[in-house]
C-alpha positions in Angstrom: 0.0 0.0 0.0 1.5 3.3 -0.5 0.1 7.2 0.4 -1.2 9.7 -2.3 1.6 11.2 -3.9 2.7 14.4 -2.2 4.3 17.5 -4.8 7.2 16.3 -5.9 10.7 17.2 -5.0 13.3 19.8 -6.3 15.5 17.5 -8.2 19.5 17.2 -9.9 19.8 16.7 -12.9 19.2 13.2 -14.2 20.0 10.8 -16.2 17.5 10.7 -19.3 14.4 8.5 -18.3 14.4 5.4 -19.7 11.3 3.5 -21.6 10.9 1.2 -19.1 12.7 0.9 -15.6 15.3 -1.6 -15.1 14.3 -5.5 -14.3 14.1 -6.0 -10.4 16.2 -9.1 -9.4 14.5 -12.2 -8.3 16.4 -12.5 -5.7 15.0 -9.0 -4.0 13.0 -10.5 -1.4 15.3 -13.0 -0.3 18.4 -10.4 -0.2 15.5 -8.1 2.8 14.7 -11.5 4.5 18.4 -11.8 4.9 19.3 -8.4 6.1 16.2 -8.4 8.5 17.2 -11.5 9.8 21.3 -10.1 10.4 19.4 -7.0 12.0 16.5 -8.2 14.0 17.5 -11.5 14.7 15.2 -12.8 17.4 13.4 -9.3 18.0 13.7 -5.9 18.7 14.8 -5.3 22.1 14.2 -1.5 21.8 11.5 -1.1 19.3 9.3 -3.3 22.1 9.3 0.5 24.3 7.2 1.8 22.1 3.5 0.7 22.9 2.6 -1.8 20.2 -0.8 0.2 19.1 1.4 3.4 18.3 1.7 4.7 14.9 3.9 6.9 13.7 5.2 9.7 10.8 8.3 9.8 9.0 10.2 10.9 6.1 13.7 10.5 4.8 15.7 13.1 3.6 18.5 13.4 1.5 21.5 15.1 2.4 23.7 15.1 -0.8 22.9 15.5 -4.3 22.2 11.8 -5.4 20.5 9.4 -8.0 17.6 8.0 -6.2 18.2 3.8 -5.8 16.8 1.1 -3.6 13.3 2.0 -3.1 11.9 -1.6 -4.1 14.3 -2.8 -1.5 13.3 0.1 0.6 9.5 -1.0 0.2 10.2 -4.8 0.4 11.5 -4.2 4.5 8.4 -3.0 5.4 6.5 -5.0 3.6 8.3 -7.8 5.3 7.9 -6.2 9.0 4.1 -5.2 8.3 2.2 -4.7 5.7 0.1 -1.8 7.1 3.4 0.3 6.8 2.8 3.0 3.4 5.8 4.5 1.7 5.2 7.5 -0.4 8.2 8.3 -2.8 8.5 12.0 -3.3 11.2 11.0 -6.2 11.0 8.4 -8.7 13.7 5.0 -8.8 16.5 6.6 -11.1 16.1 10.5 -11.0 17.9 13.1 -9.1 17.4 14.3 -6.2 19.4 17.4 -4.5 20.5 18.0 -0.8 17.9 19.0 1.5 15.3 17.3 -0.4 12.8 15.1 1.1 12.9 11.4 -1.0 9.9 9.4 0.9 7.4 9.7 3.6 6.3 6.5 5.5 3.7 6.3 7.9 2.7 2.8 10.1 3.1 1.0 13.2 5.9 2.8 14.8 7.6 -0.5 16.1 8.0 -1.2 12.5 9.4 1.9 11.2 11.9 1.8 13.8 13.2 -1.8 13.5 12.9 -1.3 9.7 14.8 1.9 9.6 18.6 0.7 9.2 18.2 -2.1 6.9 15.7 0.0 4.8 18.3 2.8 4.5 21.5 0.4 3.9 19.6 -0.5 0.8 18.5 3.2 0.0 22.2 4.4 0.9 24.0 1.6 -0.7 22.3 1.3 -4.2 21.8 5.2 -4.9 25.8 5.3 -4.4 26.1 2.5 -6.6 23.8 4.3 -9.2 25.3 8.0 -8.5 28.7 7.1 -9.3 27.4 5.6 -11.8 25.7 8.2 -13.8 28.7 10.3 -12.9 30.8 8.2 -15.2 28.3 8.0 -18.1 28.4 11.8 -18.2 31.6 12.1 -17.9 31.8 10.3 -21.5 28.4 11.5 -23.3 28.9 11.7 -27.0 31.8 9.1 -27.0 29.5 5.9 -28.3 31.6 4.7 -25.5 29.3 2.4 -22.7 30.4 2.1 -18.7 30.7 -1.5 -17.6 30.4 -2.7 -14.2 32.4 -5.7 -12.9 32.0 -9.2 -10.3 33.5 -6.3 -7.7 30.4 -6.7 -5.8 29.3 -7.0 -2.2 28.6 -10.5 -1.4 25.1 -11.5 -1.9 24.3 -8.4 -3.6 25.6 -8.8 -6.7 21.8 -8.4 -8.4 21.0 -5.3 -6.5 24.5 -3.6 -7.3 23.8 -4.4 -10.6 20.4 -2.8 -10.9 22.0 0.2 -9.4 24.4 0.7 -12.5 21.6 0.2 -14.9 19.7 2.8 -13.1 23.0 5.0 -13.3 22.8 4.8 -16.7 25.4 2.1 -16.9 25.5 -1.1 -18.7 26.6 -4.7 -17.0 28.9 -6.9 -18.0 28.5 -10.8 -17.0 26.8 -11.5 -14.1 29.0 -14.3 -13.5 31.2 -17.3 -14.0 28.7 -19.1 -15.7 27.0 -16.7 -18.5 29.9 -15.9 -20.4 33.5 -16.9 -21.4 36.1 -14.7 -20.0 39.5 -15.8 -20.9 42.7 -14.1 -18.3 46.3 -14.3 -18.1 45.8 -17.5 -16.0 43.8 -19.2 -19.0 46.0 -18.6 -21.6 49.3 -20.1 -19.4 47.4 -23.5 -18.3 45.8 -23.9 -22.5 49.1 -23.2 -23.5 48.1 -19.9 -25.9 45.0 -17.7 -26.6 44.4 -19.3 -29.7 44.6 -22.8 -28.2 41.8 -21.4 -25.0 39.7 -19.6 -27.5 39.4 -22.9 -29.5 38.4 -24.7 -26.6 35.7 -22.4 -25.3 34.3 -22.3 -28.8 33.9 -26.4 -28.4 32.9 -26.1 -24.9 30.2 -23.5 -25.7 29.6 -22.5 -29.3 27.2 -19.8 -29.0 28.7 -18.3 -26.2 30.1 -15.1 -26.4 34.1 -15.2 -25.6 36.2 -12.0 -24.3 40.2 -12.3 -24.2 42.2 -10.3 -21.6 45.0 -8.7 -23.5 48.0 -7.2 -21.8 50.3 -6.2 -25.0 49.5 -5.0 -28.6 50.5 -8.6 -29.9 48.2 -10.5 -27.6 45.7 -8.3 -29.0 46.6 -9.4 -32.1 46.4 -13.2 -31.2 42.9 -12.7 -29.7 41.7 -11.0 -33.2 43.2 -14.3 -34.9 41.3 -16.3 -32.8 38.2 -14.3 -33.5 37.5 -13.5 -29.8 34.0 -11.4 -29.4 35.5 -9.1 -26.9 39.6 -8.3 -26.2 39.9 -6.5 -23.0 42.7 -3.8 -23.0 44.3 -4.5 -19.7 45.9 -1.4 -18.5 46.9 0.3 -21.5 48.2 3.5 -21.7 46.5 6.1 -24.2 49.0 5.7 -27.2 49.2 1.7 -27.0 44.6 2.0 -26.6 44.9 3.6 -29.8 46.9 1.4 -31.7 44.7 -1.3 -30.6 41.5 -0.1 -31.7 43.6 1.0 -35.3 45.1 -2.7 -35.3 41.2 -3.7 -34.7 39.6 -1.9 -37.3 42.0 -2.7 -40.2 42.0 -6.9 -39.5 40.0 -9.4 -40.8 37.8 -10.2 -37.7 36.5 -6.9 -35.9 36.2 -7.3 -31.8 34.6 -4.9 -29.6 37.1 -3.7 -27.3 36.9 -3.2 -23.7 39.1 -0.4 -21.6 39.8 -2.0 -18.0 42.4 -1.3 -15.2 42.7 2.3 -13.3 40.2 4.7 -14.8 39.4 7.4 -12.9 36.8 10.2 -13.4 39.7 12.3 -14.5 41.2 9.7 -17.1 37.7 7.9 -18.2 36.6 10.6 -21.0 40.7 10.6 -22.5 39.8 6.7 -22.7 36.6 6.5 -24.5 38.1 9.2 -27.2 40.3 6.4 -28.0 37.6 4.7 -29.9 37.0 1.9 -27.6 33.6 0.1 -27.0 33.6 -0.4 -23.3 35.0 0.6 -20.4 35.0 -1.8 -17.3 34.9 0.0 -13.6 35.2 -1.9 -10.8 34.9 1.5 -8.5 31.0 1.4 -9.2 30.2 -1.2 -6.9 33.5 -2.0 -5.1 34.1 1.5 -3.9 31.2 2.9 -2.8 30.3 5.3 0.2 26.7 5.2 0.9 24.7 8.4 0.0 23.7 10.4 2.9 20.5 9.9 3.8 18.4 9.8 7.6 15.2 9.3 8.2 13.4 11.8 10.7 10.2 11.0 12.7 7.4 13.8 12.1 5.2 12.6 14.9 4.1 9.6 16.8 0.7 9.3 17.8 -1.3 7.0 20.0 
């Protein structure tokens, strides 16, 4: 159940809507039963001061400028706690929202909101980083053709709900996994003997699978193009030696998409995707993160 919509927010510029909002993970509700059960355990010692027939107002504010992520999750822990809890969102999953700004008002049993509140805002906080940093670096590189790739650099069990976050940044993910696509590293190549001799075997071992090669010179770039990987990775390449790879990829025989990975920065990203390359893999989006700032008040409690 939610409240009627209240006037909406001021908000920070955001990232273009898209047609339809991302795909919530199917693991959503088992990712709040676990963080309510880490939290609450066998109760809540302190919530149980409050007389049991009190409700209770609240609202959450924002105190940075941030993109809005999390509020299924957000949702979900009340829904879990009690049903008769109603969130109203003042800003929609994926806009902006600026400091100051009120993002939600919830109003229920106040033993619920207050047992609810910390795991309800680590999701909030947590995801709206993910997806803020996120839209930073796919800003950062408009115009380029260039897309922003996440990584497996995720928080255990969260993986799904970091990777929500970067498609509500604007972002785009890369595998979700080990097991939906072949990704072929320094280690791979040394136990098959070669790239051409691991490419060969992951085209036997899964034929329509798409297969990425980690490159860390010009001539194992090369090698992967002659092996007709889908994807060659440009480990750590400098500027000049990202250049000569996308030249060397555009004048041979079999054309890969190439991926930039390996210290980009906010200050280095845009110089990258001017190089001409397809992708460019951050691990920072949802290894790195420091939760947005955001603290939810209590407006009133009645009787």
């Amino acid at each position: 159940m939610t409240l009627p919509q209240q006037a909406p927010a001021p908000q920070a510029p955001a990232p273009q809507a898209p047609a339809a909002p991302p795909a919530l993970p199917a693991d959503l509700f088992a990712q709040v039963a676990s963080a309510l059960a880490e939290d609450v355990g066998a109760g809540d010692v302190s919530a149980q001061l409050i007389p049991g027939r009190r409700h209770a107002r609240a609202h959450v504010i924002s105190r940075e400028d941030a993109i809005l992520c999390g509020a299924p999750w957000f949702d979900e822990v009340f829904r879990q706690l009690d049903p008769a809890v109603q969130v109203g969102w003042r800003c929609a999953e994926g806009a902006g929202v600026v400091s100051g700004a009120i993002v939600c008002e919830i109003a229920g049993p106040a033993r619920a909101l207050l047992t609810g509140e910390r795991s309800a805002l680590n999701f909030l906080q947590l995801l709206s980083a993910t997806a803020t940093v996120t839209h930073r670096y796919v800003q950062a590189v408009a115009g380029t053709g260039c897309r922003i790739l996440d990584t497996r650099k995720t928080i255990p069990g969260l993986r799904t709900a970091q990777k929500y976050a970067v498609r509500c940044g604007g972002g785009t993910n890369h595998r979700l996994g080990l097991y939906d696509m072949v990704l072929i590293k320094e280690n791979h190549i040394a136990a098959a003997g070669s790239i051409g001799a691991a490419v060969a075997a992951a085209r036997h071992g899964n034929p329509a699978g798409r297969i990425e090669v980690e490159a860390e010179t010009l001539q194992q770039v090369r090698e992967a193009l002659d092996a007709r990987a889908d994807i060659v990775m440009l480990d750590d390449f400098g500027l000049e030696p990202m250049r000569s790879a996308v030249a060397l990829n555009r004048t041979h025989v079999h054309r890969a998409q190439l991926e930039a990975s390996g210290g980009v920065t906010l200050a280095s990203v845009r110089a990258i995707a001017e190089t001409g390359v397809d992708f460019i893999s951050i691990g920072a989006l949802t290894k790195n993160v420091t939760a947005i700032d955001l603290s939810m008040r209590f407006a009133d409690a009645g009787g």
